[in-house]
PDB file of N, CA, C and O in Angstrom:
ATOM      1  N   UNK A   1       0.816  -1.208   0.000  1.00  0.00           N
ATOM      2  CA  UNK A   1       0.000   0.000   0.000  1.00  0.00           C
ATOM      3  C   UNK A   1       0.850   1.258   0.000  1.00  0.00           C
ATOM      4  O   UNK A   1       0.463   2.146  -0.760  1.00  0.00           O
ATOM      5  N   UNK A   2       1.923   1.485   0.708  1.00  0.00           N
ATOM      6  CA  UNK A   2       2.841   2.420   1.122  1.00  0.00           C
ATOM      7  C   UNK A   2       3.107   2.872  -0.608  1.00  0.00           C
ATOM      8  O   UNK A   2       3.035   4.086  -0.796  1.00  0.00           O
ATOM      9  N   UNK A   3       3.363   2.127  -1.692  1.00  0.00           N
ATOM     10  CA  UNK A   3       3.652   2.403  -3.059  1.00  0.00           C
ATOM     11  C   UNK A   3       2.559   3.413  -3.473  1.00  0.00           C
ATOM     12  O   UNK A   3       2.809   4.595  -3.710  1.00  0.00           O
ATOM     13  N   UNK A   4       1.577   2.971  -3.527  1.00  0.00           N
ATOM     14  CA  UNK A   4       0.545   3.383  -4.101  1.00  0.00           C
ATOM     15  C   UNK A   4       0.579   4.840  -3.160  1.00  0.00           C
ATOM     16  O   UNK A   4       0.495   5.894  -3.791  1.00  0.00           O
ATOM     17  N   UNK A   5       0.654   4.876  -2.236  1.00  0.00           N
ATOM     18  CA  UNK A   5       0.474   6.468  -1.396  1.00  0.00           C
ATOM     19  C   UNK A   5       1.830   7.212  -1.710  1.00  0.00           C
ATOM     20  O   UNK A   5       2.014   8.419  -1.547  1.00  0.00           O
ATOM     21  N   UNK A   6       2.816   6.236  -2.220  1.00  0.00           N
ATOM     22  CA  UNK A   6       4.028   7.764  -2.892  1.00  0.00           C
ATOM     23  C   UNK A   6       3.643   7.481  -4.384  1.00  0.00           C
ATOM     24  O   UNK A   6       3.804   8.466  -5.105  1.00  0.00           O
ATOM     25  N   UNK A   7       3.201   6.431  -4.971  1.00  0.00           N
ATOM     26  CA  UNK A   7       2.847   7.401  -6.505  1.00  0.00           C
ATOM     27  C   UNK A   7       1.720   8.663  -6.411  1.00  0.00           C
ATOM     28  O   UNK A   7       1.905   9.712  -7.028  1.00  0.00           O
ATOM     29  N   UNK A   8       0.318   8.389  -5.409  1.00  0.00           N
ATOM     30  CA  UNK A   8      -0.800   9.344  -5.313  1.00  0.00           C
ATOM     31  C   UNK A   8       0.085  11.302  -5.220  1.00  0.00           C
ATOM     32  O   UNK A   8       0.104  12.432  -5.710  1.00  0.00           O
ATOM     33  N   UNK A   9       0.674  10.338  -4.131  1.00  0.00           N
ATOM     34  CA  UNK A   9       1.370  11.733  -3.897  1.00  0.00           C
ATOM     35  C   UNK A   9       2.389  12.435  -4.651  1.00  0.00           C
ATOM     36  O   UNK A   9       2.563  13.650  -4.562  1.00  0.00           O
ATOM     37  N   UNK A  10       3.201  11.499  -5.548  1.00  0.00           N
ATOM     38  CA  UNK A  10       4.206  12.250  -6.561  1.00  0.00           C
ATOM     39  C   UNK A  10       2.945  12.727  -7.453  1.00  0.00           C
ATOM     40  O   UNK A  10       3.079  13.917  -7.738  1.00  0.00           O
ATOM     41  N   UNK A  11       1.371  11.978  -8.156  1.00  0.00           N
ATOM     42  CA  UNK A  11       0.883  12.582  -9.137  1.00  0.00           C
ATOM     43  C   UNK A  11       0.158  14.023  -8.615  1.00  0.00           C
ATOM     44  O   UNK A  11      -0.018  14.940  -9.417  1.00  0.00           O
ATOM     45  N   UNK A  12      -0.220  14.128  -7.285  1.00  0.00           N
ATOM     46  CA  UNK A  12      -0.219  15.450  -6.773  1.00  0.00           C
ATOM     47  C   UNK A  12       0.523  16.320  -6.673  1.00  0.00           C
ATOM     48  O   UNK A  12       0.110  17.451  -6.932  1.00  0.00           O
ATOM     49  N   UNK A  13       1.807  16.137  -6.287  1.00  0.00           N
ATOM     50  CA  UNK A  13       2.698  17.062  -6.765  1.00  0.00           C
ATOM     51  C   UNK A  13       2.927  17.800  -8.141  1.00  0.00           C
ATOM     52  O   UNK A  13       3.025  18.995  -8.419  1.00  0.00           O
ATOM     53  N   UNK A  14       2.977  16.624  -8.917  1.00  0.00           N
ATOM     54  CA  UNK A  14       3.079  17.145 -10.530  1.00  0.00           C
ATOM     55  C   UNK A  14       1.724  17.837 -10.802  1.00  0.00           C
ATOM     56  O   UNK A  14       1.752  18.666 -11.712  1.00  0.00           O
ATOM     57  N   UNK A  15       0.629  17.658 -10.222  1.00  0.00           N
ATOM     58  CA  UNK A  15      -0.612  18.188 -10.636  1.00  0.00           C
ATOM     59  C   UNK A  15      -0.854  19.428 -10.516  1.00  0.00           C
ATOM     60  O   UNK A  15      -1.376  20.144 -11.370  1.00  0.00           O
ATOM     61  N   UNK A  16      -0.377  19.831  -9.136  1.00  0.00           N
ATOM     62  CA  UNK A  16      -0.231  21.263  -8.399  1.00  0.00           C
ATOM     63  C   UNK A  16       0.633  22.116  -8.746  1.00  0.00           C
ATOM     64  O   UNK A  16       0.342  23.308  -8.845  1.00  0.00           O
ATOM     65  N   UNK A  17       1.403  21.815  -8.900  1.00  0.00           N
ATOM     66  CA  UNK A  17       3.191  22.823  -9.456  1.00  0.00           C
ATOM     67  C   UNK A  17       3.279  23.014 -10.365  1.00  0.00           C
ATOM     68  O   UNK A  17       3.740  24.104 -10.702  1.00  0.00           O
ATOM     69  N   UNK A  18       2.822  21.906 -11.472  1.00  0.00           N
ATOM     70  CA  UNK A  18       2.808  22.639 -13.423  1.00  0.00           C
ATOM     71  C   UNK A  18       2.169  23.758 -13.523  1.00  0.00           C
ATOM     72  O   UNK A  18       1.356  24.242 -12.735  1.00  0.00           O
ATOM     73  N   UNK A  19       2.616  24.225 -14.673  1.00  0.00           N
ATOM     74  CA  UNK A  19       2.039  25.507 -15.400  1.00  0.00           C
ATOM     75  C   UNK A  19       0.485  25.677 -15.581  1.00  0.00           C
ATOM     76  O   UNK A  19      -0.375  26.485 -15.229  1.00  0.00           O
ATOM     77  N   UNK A  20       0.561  24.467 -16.334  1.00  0.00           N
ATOM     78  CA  UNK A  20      -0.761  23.516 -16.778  1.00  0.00           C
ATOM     79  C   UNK A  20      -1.788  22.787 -15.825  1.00  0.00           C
ATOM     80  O   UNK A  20      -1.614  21.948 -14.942  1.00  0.00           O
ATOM     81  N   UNK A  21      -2.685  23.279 -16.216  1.00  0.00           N
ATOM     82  CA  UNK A  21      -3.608  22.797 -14.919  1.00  0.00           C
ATOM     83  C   UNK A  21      -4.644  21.177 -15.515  1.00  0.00           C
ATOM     84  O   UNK A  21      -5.564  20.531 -15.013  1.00  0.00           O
ATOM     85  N   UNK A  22      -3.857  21.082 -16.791  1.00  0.00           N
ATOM     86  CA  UNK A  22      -4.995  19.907 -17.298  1.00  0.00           C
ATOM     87  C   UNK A  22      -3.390  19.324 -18.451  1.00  0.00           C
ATOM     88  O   UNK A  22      -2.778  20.025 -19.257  1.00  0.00           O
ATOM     89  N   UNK A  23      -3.105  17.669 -18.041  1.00  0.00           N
ATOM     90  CA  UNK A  23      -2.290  17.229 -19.051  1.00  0.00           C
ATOM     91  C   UNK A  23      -2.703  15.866 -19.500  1.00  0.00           C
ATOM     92  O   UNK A  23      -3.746  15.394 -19.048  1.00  0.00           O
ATOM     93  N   UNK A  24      -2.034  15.245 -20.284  1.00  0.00           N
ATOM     94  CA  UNK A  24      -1.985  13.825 -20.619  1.00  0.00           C
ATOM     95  C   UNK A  24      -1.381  13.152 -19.532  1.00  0.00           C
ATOM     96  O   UNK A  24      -0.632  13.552 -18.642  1.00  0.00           O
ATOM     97  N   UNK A  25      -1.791  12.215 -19.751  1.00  0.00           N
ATOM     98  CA  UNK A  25      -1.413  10.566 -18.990  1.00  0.00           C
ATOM     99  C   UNK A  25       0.454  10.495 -19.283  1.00  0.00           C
ATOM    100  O   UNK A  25       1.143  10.282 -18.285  1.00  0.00           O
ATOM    101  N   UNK A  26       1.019  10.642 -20.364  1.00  0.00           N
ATOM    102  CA  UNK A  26       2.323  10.253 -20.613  1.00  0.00           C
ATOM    103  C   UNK A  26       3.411  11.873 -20.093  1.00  0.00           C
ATOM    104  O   UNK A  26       4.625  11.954 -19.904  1.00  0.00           O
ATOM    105  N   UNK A  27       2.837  12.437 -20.047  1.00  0.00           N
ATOM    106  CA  UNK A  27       3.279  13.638 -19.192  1.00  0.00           C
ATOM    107  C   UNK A  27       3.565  13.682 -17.582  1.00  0.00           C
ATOM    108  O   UNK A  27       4.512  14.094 -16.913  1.00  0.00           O
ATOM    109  N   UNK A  28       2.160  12.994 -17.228  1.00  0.00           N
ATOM    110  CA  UNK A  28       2.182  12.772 -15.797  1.00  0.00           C
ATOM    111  C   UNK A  28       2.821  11.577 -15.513  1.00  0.00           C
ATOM    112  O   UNK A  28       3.436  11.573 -14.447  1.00  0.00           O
ATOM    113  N   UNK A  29       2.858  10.092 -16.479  1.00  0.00           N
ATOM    114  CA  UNK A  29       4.135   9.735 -15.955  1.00  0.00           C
ATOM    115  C   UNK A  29       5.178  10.150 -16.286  1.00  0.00           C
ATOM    116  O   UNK A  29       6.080   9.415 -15.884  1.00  0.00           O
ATOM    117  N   UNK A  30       5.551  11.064 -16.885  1.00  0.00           N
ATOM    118  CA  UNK A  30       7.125  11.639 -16.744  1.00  0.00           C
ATOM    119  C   UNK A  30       7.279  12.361 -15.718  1.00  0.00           C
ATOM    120  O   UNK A  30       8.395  12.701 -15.324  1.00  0.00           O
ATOM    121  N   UNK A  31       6.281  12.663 -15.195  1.00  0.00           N
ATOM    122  CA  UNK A  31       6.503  13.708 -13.953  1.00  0.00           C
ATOM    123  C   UNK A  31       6.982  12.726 -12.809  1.00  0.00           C
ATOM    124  O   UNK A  31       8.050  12.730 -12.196  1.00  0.00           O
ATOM    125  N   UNK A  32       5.999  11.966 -12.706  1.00  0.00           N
ATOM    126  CA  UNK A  32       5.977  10.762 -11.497  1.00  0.00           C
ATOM    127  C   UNK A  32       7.332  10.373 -11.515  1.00  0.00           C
ATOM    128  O   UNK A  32       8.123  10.448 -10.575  1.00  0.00           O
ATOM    129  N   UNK A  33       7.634   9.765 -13.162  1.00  0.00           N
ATOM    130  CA  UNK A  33       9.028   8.942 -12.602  1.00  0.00           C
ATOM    131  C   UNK A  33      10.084   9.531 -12.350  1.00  0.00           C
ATOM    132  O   UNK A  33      11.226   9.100 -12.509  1.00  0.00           O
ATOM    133  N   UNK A  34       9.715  10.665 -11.895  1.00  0.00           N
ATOM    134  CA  UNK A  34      11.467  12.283 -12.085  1.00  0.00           C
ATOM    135  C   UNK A  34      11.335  11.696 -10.271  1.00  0.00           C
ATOM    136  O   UNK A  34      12.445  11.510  -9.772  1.00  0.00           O
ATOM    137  N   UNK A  35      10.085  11.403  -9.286  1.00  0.00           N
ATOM    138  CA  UNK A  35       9.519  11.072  -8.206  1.00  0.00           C
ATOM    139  C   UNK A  35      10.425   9.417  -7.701  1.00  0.00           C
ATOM    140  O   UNK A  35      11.255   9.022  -6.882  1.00  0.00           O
ATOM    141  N   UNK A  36       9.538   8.877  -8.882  1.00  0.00           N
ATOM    142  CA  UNK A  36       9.947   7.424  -8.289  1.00  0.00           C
ATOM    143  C   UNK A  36      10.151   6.677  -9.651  1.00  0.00           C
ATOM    144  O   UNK A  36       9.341   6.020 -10.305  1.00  0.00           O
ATOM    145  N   UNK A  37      11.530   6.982  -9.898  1.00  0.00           N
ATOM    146  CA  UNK A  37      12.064   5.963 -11.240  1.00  0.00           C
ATOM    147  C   UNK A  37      11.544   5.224 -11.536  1.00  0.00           C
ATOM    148  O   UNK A  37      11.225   5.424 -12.708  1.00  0.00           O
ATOM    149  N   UNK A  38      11.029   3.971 -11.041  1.00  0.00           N
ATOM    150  CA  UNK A  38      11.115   2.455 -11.349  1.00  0.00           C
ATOM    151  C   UNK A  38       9.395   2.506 -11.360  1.00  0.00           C
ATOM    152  O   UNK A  38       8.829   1.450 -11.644  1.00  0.00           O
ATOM    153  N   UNK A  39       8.446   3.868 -11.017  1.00  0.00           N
ATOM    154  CA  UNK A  39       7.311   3.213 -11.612  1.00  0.00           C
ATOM    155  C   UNK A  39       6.779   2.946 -12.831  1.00  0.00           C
ATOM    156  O   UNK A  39       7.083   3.597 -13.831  1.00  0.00           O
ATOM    157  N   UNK A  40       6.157   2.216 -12.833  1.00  0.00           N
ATOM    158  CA  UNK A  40       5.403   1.550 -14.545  1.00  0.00           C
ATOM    159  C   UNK A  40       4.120   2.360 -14.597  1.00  0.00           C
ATOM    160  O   UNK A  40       3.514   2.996 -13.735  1.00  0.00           O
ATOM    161  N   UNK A  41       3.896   2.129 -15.913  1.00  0.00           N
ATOM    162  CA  UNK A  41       2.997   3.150 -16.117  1.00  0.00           C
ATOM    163  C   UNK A  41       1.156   2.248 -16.385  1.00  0.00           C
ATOM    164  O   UNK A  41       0.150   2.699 -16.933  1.00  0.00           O
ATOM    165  N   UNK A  42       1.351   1.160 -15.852  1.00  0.00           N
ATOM    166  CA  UNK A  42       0.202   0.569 -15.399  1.00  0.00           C
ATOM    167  C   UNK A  42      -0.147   0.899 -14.056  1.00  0.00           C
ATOM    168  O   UNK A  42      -1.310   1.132 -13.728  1.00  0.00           O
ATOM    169  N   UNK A  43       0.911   0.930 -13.190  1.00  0.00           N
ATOM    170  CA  UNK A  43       0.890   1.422 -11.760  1.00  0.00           C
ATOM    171  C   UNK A  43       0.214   2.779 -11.502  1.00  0.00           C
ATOM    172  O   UNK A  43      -0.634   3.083 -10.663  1.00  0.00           O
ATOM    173  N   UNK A  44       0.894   3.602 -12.568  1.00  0.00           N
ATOM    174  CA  UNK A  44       0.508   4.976 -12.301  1.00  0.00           C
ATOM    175  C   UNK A  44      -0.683   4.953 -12.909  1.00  0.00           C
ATOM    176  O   UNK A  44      -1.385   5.928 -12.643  1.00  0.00           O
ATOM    177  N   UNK A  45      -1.146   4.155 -13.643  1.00  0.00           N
ATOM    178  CA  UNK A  45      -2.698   4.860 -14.419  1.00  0.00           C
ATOM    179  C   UNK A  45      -3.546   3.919 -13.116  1.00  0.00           C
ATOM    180  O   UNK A  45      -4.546   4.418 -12.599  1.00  0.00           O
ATOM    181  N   UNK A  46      -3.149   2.849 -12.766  1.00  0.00           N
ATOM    182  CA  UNK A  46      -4.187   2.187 -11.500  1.00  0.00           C
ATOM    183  C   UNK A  46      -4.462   3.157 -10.650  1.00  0.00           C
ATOM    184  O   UNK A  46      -5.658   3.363 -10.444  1.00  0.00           O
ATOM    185  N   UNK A  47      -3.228   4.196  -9.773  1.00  0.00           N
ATOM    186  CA  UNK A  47      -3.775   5.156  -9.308  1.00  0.00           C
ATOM    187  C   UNK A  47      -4.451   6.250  -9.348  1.00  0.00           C
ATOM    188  O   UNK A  47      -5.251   6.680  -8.517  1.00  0.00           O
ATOM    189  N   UNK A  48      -3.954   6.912 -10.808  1.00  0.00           N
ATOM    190  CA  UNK A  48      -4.798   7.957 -11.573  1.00  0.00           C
ATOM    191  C   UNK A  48      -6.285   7.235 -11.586  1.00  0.00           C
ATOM    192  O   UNK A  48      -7.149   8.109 -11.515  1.00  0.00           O
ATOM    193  N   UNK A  49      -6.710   6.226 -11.639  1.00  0.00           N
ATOM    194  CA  UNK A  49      -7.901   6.184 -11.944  1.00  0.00           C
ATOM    195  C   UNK A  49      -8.798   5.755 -10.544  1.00  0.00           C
ATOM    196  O   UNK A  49      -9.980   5.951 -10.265  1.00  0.00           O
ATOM    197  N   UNK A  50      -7.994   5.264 -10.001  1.00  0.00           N
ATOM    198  CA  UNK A  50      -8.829   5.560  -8.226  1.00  0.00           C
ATOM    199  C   UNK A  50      -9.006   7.060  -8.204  1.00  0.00           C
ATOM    200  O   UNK A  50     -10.035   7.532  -7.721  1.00  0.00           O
ATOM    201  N   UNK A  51      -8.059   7.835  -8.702  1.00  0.00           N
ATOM    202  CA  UNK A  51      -7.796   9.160  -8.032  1.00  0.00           C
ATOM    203  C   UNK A  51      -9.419   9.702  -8.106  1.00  0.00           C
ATOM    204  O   UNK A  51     -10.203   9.923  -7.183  1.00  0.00           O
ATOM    205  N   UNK A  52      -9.591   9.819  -9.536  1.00  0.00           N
ATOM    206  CA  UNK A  52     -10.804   9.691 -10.635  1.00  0.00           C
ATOM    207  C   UNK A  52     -11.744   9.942  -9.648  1.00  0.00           C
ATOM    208  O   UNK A  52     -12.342  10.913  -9.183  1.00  0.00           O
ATOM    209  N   UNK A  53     -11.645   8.224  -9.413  1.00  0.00           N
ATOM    210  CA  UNK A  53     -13.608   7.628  -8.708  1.00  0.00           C
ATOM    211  C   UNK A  53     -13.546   8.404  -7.594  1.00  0.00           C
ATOM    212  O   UNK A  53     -14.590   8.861  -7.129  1.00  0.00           O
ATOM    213  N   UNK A  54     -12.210   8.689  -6.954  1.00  0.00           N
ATOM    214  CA  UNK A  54     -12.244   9.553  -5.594  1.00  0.00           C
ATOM    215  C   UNK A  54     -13.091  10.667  -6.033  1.00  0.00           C
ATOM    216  O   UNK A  54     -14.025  10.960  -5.287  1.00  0.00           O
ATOM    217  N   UNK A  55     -12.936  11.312  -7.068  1.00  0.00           N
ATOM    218  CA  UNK A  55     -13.259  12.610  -7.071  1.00  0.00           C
ATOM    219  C   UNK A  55     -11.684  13.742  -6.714  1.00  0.00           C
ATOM    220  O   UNK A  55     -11.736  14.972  -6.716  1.00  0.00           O
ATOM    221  N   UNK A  56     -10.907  13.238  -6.546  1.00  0.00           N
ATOM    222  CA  UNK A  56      -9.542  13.981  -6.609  1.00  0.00           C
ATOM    223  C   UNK A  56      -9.335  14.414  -7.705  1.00  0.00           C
ATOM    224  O   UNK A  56      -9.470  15.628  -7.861  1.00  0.00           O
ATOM    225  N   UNK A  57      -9.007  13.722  -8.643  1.00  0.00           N
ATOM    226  CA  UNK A  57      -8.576  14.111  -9.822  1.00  0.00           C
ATOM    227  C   UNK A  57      -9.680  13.878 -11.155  1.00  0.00           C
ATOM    228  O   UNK A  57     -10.257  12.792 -11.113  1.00  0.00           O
ATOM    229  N   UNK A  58     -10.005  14.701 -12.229  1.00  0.00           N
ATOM    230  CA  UNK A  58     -10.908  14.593 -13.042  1.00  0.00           C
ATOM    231  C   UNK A  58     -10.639  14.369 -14.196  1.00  0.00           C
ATOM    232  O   UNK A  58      -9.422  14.376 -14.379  1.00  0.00           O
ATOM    233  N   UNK A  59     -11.291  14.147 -15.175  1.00  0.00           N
ATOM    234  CA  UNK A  59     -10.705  13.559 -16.586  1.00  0.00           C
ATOM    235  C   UNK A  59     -11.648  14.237 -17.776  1.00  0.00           C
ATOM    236  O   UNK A  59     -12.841  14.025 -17.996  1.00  0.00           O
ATOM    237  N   UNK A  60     -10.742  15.107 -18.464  1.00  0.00           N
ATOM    238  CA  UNK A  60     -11.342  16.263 -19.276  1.00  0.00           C
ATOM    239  C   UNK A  60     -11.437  15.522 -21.027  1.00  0.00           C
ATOM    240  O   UNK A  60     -10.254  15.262 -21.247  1.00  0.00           O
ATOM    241  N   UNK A  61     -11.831  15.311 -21.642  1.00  0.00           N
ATOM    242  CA  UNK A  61     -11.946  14.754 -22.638  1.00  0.00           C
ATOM    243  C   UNK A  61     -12.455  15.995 -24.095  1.00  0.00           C
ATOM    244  O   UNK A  61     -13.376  16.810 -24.040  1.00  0.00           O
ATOM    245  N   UNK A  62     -11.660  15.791 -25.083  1.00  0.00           N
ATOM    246  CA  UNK A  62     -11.792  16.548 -26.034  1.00  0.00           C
ATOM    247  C   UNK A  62     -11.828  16.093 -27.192  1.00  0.00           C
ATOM    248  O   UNK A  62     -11.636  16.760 -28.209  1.00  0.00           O
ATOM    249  N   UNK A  63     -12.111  14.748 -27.137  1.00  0.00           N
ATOM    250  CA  UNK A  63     -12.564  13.589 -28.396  1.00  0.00           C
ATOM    251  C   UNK A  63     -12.148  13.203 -28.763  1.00  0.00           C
ATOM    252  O   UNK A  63     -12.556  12.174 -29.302  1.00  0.00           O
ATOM    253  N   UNK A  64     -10.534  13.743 -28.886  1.00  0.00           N
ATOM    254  CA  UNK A  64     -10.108  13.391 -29.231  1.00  0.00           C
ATOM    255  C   UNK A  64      -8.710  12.764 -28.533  1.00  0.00           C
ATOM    256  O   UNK A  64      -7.808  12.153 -29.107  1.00  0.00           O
ATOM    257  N   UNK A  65      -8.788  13.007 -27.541  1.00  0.00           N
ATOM    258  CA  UNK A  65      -8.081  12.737 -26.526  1.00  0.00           C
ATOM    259  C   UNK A  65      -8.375  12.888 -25.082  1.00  0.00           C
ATOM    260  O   UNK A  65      -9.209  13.764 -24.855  1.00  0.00           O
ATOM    261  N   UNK A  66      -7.994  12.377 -24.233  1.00  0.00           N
ATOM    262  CA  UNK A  66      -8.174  12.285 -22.586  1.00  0.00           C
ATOM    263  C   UNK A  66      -7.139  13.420 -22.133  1.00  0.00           C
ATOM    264  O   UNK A  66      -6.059  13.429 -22.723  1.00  0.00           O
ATOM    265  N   UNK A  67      -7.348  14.289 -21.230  1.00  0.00           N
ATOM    266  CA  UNK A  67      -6.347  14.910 -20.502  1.00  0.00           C
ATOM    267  C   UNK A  67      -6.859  14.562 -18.954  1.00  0.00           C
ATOM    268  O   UNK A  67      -8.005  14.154 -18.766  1.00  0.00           O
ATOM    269  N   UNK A  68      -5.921  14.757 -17.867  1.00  0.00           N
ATOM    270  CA  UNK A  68      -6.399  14.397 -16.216  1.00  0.00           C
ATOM    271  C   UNK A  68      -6.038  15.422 -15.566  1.00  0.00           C
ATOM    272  O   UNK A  68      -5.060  16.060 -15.956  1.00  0.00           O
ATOM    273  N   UNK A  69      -6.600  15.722 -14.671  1.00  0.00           N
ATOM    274  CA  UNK A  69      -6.383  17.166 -13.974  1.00  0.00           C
ATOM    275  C   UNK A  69      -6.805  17.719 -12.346  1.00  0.00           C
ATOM    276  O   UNK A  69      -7.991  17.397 -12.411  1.00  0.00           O
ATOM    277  N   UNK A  70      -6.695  18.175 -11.285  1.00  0.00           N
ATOM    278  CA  UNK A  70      -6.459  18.370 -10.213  1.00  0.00           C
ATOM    279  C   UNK A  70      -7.951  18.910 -10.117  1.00  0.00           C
ATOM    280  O   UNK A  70      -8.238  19.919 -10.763  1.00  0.00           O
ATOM    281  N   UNK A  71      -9.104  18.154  -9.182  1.00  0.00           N
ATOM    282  CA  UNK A  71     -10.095  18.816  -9.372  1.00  0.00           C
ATOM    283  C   UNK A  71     -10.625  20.382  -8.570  1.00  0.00           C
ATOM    284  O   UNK A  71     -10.701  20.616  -7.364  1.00  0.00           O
ATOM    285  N   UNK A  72     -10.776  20.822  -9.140  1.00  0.00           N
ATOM    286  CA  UNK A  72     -10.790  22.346  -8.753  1.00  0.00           C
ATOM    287  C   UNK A  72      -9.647  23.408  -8.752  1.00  0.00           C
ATOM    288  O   UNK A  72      -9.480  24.298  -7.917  1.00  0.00           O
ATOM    289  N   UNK A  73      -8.576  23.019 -10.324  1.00  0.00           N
ATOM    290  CA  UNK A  73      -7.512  23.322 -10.262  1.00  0.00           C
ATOM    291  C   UNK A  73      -7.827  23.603 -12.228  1.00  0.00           C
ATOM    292  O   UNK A  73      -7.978  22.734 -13.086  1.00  0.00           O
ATOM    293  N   UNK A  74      -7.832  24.894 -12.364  1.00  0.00           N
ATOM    294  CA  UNK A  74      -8.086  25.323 -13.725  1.00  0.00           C
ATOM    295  C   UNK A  74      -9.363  25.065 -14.201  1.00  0.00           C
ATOM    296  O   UNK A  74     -10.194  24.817 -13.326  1.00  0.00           O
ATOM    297  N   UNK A  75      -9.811  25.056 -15.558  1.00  0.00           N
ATOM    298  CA  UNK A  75     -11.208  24.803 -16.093  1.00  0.00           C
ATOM    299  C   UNK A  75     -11.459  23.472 -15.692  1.00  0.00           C
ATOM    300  O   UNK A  75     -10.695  22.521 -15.857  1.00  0.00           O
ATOM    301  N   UNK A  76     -13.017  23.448 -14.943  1.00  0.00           N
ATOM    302  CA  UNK A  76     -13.213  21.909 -14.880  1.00  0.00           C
ATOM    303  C   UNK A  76     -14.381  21.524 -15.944  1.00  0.00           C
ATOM    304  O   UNK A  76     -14.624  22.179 -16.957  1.00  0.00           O
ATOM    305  N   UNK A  77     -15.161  20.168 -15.472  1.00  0.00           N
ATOM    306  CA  UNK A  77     -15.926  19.813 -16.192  1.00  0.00           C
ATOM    307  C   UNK A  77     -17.079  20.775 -16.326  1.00  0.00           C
ATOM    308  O   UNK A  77     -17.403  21.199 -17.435  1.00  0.00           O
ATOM    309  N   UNK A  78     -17.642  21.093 -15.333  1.00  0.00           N
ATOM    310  CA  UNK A  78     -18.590  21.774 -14.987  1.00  0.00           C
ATOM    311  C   UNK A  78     -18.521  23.042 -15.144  1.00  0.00           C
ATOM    312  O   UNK A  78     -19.628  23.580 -15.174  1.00  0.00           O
ATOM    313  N   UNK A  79     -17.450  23.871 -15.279  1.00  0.00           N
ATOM    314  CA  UNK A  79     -17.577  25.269 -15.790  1.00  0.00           C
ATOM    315  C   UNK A  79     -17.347  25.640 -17.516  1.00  0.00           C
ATOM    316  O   UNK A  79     -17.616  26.692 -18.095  1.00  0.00           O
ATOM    317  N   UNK A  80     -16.844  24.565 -17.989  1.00  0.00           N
ATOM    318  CA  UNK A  80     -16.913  24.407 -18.766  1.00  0.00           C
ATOM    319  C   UNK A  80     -18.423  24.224 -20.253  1.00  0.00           C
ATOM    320  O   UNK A  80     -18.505  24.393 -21.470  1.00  0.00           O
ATOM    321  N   UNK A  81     -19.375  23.772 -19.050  1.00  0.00           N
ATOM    322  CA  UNK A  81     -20.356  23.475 -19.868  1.00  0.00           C
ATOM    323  C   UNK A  81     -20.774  22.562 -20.864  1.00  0.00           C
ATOM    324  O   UNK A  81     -21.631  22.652 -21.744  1.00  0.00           O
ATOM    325  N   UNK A  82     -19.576  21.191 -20.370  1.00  0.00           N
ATOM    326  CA  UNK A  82     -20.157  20.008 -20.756  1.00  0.00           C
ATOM    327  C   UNK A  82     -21.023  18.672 -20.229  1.00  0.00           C
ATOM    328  O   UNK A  82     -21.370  17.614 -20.754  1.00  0.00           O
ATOM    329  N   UNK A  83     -21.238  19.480 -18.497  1.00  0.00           N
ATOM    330  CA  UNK A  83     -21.676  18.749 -17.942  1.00  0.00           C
ATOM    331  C   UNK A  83     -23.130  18.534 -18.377  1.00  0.00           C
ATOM    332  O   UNK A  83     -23.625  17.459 -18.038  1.00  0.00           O
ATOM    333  N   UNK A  84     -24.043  19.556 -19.214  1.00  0.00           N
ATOM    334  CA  UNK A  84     -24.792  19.112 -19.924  1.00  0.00           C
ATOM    335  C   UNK A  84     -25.637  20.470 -19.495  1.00  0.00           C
ATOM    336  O   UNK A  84     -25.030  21.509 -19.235  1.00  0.00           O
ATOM    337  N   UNK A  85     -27.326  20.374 -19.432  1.00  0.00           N
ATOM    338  CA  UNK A  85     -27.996  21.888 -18.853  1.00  0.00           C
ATOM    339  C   UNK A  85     -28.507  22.208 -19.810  1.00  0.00           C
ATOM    340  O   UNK A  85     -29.129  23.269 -19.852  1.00  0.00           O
TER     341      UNK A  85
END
């Protein structure tokens, strides 16, 4: 378990401190592994996607691609105006 609570926490770090408040999946593991070398990037998307269902982290979609992002950290789903209405 201890793994999984330093990847959560390296992808919070990278989430909070970028420029960018919304990135790709292969970004954020480059961030992670600057954190913790040796993670895989099945590891890191297992947590990104708990992060998800938590409601921590949100997943912005533009059809053409997925971006993931810090929720309440730049444009979200909902101000955006795709949550529907």
């Amino acid at each position: 378990m201890g793994r999984d609570e330093d990847i959560r926490q390296a992808i919070i770090d990278y989430a909070s401190k970028g420029a960018k408040s919304k990135f790709y999946f292969k970004d954020m593991l480059t961030g992670v592994k600057k954190t913790i070398p040796d993670a895989g990037a099945s590891e890191v998307k297992k947590v990104a996607s708990a992060m998800v269902s938590e409601e921590v982290m949100e997943l912005l979609s533009t059809g053409s691609s997925t971006m993931y992002g810090l929720k309440g950290r730049g444009i979200s789903v909902e101000k955006s105006g795709d949550a529907g209405g």
